[in-house]
Backbone bond lengths (Angstrom), bond angles and torsions (degrees), N, CA, C in turn:
res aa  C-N    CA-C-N  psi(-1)  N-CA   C-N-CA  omega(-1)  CA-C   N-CA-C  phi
1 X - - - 1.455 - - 1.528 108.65 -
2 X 1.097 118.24 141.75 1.401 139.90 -162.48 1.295 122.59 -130.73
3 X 1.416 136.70 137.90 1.434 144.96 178.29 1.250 127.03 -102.43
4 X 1.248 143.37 90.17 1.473 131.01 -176.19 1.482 94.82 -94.48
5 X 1.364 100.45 153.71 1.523 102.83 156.25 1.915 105.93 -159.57
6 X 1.142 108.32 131.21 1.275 121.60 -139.52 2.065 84.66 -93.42
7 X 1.521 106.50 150.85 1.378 102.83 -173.56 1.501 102.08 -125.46
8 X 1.396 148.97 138.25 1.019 168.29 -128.69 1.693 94.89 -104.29
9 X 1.080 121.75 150.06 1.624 129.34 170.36 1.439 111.18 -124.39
10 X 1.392 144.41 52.34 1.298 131.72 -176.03 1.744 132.52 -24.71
11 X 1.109 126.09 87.75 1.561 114.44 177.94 1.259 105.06 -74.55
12 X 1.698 129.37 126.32 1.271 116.64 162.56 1.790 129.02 -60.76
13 X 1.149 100.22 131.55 2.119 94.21 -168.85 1.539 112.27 58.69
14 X 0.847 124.20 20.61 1.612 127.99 131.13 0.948 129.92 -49.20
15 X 1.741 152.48 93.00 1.473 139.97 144.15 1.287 122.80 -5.02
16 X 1.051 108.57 -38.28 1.787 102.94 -167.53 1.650 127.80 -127.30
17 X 0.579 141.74 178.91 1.527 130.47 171.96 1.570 117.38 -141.53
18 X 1.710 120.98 117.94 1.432 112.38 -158.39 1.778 92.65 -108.64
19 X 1.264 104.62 145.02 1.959 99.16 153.79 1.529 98.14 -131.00
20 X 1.253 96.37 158.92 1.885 96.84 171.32 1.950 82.83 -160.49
21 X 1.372 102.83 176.27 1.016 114.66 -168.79 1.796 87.17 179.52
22 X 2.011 104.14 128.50 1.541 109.27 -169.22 1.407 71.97 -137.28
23 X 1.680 90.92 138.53 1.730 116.25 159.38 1.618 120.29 -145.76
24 X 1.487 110.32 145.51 1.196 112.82 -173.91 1.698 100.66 -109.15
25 X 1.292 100.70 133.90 1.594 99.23 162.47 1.502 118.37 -150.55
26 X 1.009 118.03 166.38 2.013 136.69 165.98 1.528 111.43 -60.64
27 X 1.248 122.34 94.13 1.489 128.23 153.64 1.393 126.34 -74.34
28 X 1.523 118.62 64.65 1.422 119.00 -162.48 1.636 100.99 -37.76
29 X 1.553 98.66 -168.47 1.778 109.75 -174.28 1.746 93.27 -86.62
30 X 1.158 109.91 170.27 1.611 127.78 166.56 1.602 109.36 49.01
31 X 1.512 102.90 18.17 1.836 113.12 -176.64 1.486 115.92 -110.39
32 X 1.199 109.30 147.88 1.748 111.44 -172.56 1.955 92.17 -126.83
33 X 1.054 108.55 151.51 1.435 102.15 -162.64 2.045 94.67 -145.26
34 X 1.259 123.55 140.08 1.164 116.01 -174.99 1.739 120.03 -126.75
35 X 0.846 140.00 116.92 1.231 133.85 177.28 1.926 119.23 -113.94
36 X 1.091 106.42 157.45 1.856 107.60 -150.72 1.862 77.13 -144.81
37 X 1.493 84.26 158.91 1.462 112.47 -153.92 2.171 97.45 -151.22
38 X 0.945 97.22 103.09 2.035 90.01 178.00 1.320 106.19 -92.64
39 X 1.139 97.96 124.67 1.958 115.78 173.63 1.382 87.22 -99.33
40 X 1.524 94.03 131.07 1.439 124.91 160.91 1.616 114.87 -95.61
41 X 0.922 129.79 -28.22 1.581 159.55 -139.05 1.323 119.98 -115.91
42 X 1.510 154.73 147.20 1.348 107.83 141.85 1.584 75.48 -119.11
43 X 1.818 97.83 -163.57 1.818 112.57 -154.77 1.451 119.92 50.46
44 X 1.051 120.94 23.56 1.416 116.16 146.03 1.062 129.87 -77.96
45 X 1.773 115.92 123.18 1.623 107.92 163.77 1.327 146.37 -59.15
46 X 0.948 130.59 108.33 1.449 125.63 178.92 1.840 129.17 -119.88
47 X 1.571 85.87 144.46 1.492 93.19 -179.00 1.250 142.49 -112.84
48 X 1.132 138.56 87.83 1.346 139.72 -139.81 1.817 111.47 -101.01
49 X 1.180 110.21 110.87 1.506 107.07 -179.82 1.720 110.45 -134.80
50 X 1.147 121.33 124.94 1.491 130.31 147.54 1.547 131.63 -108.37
51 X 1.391 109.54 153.45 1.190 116.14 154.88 1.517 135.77 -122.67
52 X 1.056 137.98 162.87 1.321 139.31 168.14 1.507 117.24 -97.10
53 X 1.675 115.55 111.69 1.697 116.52 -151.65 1.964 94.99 -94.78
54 X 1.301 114.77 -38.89 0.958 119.61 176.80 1.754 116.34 -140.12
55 X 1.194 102.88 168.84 1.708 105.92 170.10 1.235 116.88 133.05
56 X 1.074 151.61 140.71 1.051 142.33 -176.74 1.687 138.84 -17.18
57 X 1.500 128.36 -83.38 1.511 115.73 154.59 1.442 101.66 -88.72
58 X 1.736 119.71 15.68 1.811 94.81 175.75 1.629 112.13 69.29
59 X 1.467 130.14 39.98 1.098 118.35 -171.27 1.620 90.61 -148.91
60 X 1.132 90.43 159.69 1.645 116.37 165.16 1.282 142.30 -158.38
61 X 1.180 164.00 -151.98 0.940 167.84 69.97 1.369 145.83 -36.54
62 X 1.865 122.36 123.94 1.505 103.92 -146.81 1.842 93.92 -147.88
63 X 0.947 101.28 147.17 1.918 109.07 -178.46 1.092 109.59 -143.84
64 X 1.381 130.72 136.49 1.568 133.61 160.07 1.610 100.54 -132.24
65 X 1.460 84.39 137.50 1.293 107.55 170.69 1.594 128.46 -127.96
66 X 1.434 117.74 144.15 1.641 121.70 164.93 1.309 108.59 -42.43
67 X 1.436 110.91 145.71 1.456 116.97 135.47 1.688 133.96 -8.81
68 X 1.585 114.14 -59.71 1.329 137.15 167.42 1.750 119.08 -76.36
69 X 1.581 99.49 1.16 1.805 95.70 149.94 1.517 96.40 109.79
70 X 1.970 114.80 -19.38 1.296 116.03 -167.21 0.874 122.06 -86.27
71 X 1.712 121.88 144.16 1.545 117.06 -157.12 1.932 103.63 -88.60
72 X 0.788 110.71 143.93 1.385 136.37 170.32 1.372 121.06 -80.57
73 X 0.950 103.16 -47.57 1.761 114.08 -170.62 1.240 100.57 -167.15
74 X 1.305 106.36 161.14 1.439 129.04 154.62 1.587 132.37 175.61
75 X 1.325 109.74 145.17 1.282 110.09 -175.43 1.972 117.45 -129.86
76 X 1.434 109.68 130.20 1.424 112.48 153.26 1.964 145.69 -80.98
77 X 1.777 95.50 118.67 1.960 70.30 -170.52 1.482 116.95 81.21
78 X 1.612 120.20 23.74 1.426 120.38 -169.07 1.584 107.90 -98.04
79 X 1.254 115.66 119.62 1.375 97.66 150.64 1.468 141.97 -89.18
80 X 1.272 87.51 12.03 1.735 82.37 169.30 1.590 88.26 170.30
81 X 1.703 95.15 156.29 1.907 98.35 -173.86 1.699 103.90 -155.96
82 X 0.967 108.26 151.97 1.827 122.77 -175.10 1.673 98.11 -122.51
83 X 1.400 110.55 110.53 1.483 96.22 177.75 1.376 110.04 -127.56
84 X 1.175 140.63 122.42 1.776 156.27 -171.46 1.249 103.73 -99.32
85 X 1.777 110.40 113.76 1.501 96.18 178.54 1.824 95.55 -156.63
86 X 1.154 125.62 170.12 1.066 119.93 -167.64 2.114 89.42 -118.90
87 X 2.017 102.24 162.89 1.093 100.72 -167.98 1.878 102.53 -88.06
88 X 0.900 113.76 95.02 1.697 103.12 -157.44 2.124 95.61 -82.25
89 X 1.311 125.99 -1.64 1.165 120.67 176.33 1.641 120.83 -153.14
90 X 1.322 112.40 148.39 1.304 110.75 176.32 1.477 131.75 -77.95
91 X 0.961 101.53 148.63 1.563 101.16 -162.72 1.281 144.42 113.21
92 X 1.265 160.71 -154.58 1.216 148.74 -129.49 1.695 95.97 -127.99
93 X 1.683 109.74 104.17 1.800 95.87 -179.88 1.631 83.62 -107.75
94 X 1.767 107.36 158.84 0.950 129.90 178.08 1.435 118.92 -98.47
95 X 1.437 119.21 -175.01 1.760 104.70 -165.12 1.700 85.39 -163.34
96 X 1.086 131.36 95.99 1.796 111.49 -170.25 1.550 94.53 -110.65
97 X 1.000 146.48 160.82 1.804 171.27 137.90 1.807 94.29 -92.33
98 X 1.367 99.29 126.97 1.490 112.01 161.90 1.570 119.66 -139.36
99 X 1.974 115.78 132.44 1.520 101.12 -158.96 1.584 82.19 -126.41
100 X 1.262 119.77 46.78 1.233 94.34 -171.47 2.083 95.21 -94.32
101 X 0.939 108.96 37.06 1.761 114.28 165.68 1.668 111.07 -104.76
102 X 1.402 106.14 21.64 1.363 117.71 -175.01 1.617 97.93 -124.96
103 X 1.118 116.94 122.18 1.532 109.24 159.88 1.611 126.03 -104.05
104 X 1.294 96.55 -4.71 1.979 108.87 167.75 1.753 115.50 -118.36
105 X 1.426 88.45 -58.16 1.337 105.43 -162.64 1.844 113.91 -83.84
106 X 1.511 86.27 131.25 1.533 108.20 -164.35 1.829 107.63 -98.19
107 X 1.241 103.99 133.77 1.871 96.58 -165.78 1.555 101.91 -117.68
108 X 1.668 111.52 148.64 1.041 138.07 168.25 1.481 124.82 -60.88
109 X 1.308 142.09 85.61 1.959 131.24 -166.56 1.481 103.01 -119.72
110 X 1.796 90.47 118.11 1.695 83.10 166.88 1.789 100.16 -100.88
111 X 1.175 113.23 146.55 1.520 124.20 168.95 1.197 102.97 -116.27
112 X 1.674 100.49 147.39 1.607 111.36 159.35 1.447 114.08 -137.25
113 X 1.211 124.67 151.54 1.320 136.32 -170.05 1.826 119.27 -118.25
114 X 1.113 122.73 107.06 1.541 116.55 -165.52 1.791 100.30 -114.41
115 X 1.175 111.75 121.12 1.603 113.71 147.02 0.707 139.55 -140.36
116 X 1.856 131.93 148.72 1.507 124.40 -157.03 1.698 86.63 -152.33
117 X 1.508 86.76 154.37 1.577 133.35 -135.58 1.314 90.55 -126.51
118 X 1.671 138.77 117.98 1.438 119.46 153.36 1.516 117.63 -75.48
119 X 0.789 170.38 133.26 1.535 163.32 174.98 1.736 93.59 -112.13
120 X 1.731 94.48 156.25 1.883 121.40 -178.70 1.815 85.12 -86.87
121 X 1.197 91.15 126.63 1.354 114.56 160.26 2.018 99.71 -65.62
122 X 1.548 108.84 127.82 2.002 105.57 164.44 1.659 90.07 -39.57
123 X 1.695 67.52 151.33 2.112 103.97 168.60 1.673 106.24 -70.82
124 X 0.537 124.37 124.86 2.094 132.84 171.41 1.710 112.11 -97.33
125 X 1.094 94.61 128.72 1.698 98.80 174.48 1.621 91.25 -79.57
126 X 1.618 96.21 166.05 1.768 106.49 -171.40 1.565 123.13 -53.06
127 X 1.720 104.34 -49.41 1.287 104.64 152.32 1.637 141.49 -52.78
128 X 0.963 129.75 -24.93 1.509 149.61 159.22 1.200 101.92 -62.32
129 X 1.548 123.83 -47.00 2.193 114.96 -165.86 1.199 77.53 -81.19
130 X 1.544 161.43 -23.20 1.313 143.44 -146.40 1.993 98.22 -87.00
131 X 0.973 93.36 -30.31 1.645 109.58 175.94 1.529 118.09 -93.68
132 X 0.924 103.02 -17.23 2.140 107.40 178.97 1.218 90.60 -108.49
133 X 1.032 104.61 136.60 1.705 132.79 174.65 1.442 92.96 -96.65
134 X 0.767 149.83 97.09 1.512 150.10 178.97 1.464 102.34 -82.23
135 X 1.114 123.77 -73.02 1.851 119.98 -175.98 1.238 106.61 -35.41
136 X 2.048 122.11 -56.31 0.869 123.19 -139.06 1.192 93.17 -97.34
137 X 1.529 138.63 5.53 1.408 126.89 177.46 1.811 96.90 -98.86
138 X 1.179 150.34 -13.93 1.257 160.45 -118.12 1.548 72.86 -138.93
139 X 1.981 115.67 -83.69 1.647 90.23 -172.23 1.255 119.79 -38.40
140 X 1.381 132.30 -49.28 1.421 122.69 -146.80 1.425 102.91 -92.82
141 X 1.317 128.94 -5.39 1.687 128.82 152.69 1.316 89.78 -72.27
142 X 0.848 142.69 -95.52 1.776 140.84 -156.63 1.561 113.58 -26.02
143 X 1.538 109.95 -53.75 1.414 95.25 171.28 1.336 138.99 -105.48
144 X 1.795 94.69 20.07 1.631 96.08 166.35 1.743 99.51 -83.14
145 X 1.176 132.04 -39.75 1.715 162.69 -162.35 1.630 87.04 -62.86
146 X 1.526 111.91 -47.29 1.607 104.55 -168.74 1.755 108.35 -76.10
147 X 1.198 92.79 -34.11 1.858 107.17 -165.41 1.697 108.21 -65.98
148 X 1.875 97.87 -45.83 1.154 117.98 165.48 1.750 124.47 -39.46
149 X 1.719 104.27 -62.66 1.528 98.75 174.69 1.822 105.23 -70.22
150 X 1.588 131.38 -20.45 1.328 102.25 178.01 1.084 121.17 -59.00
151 X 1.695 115.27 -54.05 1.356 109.81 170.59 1.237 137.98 -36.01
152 X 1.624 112.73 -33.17 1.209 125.19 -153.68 1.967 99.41 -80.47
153 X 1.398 105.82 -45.09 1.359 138.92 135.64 1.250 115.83 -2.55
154 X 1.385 117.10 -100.01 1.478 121.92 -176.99 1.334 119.26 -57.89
155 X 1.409 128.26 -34.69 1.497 136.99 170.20 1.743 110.41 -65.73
156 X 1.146 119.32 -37.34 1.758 114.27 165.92 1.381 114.76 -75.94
157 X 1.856 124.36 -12.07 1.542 112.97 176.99 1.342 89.97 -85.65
158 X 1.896 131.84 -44.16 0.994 96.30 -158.41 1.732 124.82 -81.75
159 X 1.730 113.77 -10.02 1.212 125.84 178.65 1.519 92.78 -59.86
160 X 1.458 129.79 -42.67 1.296 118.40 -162.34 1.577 103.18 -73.93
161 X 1.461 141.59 -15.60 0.826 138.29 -168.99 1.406 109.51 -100.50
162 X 1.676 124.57 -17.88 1.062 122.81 170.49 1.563 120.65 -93.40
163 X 1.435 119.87 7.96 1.662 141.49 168.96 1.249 87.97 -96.96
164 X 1.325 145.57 -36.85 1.072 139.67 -132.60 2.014 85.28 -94.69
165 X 1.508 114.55 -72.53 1.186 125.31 -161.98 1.350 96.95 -70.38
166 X 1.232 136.67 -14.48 1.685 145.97 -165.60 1.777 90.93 -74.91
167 X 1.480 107.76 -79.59 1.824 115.40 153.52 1.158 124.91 -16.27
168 X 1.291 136.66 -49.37 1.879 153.21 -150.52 1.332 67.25 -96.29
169 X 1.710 144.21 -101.39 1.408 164.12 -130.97 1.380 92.38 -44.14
170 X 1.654 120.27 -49.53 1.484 119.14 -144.08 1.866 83.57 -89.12
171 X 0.769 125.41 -52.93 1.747 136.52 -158.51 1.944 97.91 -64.71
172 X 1.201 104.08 -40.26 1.429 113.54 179.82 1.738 111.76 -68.54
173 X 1.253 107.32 -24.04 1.425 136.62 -154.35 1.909 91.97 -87.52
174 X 1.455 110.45 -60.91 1.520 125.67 149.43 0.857 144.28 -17.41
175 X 1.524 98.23 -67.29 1.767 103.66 169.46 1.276 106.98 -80.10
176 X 1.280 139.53 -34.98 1.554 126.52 -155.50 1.903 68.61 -69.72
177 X 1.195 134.10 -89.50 1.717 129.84 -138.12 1.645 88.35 -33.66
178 X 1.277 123.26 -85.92 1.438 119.31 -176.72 1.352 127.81 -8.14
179 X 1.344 94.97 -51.81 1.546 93.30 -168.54 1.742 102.01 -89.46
180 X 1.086 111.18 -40.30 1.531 101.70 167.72 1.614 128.00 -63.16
181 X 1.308 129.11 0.20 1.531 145.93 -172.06 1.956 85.07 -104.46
182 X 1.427 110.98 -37.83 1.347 100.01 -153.53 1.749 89.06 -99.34
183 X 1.502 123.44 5.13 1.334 105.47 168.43 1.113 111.31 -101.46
184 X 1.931 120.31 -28.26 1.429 117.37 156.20 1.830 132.66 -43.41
185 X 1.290 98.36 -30.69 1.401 91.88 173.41 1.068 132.95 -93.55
186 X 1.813 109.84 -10.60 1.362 133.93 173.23 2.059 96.45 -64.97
187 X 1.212 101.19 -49.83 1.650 105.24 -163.72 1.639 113.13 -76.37
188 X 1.801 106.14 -21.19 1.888 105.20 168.23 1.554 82.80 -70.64
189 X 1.143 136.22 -53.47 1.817 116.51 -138.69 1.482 104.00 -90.64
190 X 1.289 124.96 -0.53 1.302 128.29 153.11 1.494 123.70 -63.31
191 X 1.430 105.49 -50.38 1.390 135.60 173.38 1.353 107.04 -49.67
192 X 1.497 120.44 -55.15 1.268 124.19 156.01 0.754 138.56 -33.43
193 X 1.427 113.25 -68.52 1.694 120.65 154.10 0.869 139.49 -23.11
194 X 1.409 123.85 -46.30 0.952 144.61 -167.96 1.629 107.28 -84.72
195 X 1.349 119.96 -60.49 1.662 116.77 177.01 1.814 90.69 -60.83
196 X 1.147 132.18 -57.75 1.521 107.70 -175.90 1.669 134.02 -35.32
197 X 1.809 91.62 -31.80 1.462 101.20 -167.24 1.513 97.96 -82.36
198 X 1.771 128.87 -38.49 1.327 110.49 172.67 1.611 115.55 -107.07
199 X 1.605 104.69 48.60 1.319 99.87 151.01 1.569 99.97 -99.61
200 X 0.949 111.73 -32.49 1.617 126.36 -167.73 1.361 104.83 -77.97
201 X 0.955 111.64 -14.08 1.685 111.46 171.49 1.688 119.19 -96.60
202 X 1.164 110.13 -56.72 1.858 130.21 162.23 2.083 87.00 -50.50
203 X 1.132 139.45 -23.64 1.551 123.81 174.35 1.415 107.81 -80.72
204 X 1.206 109.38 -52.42 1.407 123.06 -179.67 1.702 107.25 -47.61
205 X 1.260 105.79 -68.88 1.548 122.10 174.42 1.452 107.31 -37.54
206 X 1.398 121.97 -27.10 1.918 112.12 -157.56 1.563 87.34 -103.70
207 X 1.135 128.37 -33.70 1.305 131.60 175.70 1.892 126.86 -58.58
208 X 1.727 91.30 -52.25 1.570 76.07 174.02 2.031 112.08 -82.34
209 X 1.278 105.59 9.48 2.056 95.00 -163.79 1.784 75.35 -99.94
210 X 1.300 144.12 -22.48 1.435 150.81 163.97 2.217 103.11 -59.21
């Protein structure tokens, strides 16, 4: 069991306020693992995304829940999930990973956690709003903030896809040695066989023409 607790970044004259916090860890086999998150707040947005970097089919099992026990989400057998949800209560929500659909194999999960905060822009005397663009500073936080999580976005599908085929490469990499060690030894003990069966035959043969 595990503790996150997510820490605030103040931008001065920023609209909004983001925290996120990404971690990778080891979900051995037959293990359920839990991580908690404290809302101070409620109506906060939040964004919840994992993936599975390595492990066998790359899947798991995942639940979050409220404070009050209620489930939020959840998924079976997932390899990976994007979840949008708002903080509707205070207090301690949970975040669990469960691998117990593994009986060997132990999997790789990075998680990340995103939340954002609208905050009141300060009060401006008339002369002051005549100089703050207020809309136009709010759009252009909004869509640097939006552009920001795409990027942020497309660079974790494709890292996840290059752990992903890195895993497939190495496991593929595995079996071919295996199975090629286990056809080499299949083909000496054939080989064997085979001179055993006509030594044993060329004996037989010298015996009865004797």
């Amino acid at each position: 069991m595990r503790v996150i607790t997510l820490s605030g970044i103040t931008l001065f004259l920023l609209a909004s306020l983001a925290s996120a916090i990404e971690l990778t860890f080891k979900l051995e086999n037959q293990e359920k693992q839990c991580y908690y998150l404290d809302s101070f707040h409620t109506g906060e947005k939040t964004h919840f995304t994992y993936a599975v970097q390595s492990g066998g089919s790359f899947d798991v099992d995942y639940m979050i829940k409220a404070p009050s026990q209620k489930t939020v989400a959840l998924g079976k057998k997932r390899r990976q999930a994007d979840v949008f949800f708002t903080l509707e209560e205070k207090g301690e929500y949970e975040f669990c990973f469960d691998n117990h659909m593994s009986t060997f194999t132990d999997k790789i999960v990075t998680m990340e956690i995103t939340m954002e905060n609208e905050l009141s822009l300060p009060a401006l005397t008339r002369d002051e709003a005549k100089d703050y663009k207020k809309d136009s500073m709010q759009s252009t936080v909004l869509e640097i903030s939006t552009a920001l999580s795409e990027i942020d976005r497309v660079q974790n599908y494709f890292k996840t896809r290059e752990h992903r085929n890195y895993s497939t490469v190495k496991s593929t990499q595995a079996r071919i040695f295996w199975f090629s060690l286990a056809e080499s030894i299949m083909v000496v003990a054939l080989s064997a066989l085979q001179v055993f069966i006509v030594k044993t035959f060329f004996k037989r043969s010298g015996r009865r023409g004797v």
